[in-house]
C-alpha positions, -999 to 999 in steps of 0.1 A, spaced: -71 -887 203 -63 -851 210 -98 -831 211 -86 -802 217 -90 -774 189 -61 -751 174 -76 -724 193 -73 -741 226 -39 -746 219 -26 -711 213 -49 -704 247 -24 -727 266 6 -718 250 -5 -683 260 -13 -690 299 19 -715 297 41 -682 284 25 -661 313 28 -681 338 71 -685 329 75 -651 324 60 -636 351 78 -658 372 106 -651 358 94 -613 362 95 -616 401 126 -639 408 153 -631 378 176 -608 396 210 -605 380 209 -588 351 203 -600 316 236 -627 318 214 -638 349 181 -638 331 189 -651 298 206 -682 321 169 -690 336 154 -688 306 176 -713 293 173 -736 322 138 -735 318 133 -733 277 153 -756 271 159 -779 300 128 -780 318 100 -774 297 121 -783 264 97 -757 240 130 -756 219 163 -773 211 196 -756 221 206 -744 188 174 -728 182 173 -708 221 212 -693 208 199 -684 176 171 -667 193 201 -650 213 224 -639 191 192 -624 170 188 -602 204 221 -600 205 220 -580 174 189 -554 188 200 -522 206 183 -526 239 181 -551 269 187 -580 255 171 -605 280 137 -590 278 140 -590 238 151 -625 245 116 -632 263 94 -609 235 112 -635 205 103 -667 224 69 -654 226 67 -650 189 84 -680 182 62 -700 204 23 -683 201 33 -657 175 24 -619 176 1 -624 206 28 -646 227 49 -615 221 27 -593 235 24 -615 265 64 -625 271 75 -592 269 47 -578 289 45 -605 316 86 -603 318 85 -566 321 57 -558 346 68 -574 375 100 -560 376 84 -525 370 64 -529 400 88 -539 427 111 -512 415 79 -488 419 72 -499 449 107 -496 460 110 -462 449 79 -451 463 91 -470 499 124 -451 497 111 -418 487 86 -424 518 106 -438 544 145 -439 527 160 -414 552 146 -427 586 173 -448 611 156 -479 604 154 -480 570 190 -469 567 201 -502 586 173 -522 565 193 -511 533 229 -520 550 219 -551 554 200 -561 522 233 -555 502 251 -589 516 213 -606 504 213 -586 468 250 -603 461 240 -637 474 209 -641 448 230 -621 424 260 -649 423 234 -676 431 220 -664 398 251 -665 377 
């Protein structure tokens, strides 16, 4: 028997949609092609919250949004899956983490963006950016 309540459902489906999304937040590099191909991998295949049919419905409904259409992508599974307050939480949890590296990236280049060793730092990041970039498509 299942004694958990209604309420302690949404609860979970809420930590389980933080927990993907921020995740996905930190490592989906790539672009929303990229993104939208994790969260498929993971919606579908792995955690299997939803059917194939329903995830392209989902995308072509984003599709149809002006805007980027991975992290509308993110903001409808939350609805779909803990309604108005797993939207809230997908699109927030997607979006943060991606604001704060490119904050703190900013802020590092601004800082320290013109000295010799960051110059060679930023030569040589570009051949790791294309690896997770094509790793990712």
């Amino acid at each position: 028997m299942n004694d958990r309540t209604p309420q302690g459902e949404d609860e979970g489906k809420l930590r389980d949609l933080a927990l993907l999304f921020t995740k996905l937040g930190c490592v989906a590099f790539g672009g929303p092609a990229a993104h939208i191909a994790m969260m498929r991998a993971e919606i579908v295949g792995r955690l299997r919250w939803m059917g194939e049919q329903e995830f392209l419905d989902l995308m072509g409904a984003s599709n149809l949004i002006p805007g980027p259409n991975s992290t509308e992508l993110a903001i409808h599974i939350g609805r779909v899956r803990a309604g108005w307050r797993g939207l809230l939480v997908a699109g927030t949890c997607f979006i943060l983490p991606a604001f704060l590296i490119v904050l703190a990236a900013a802020i590092l280049y601004v800082r320290y963006g013109s000295t010799p060793q960051a110059q060679g730092l930023l030569y040589g990041i570009t051949p790791v950016v294309v690896a997770i970039v094509a790793h990712a498509l």
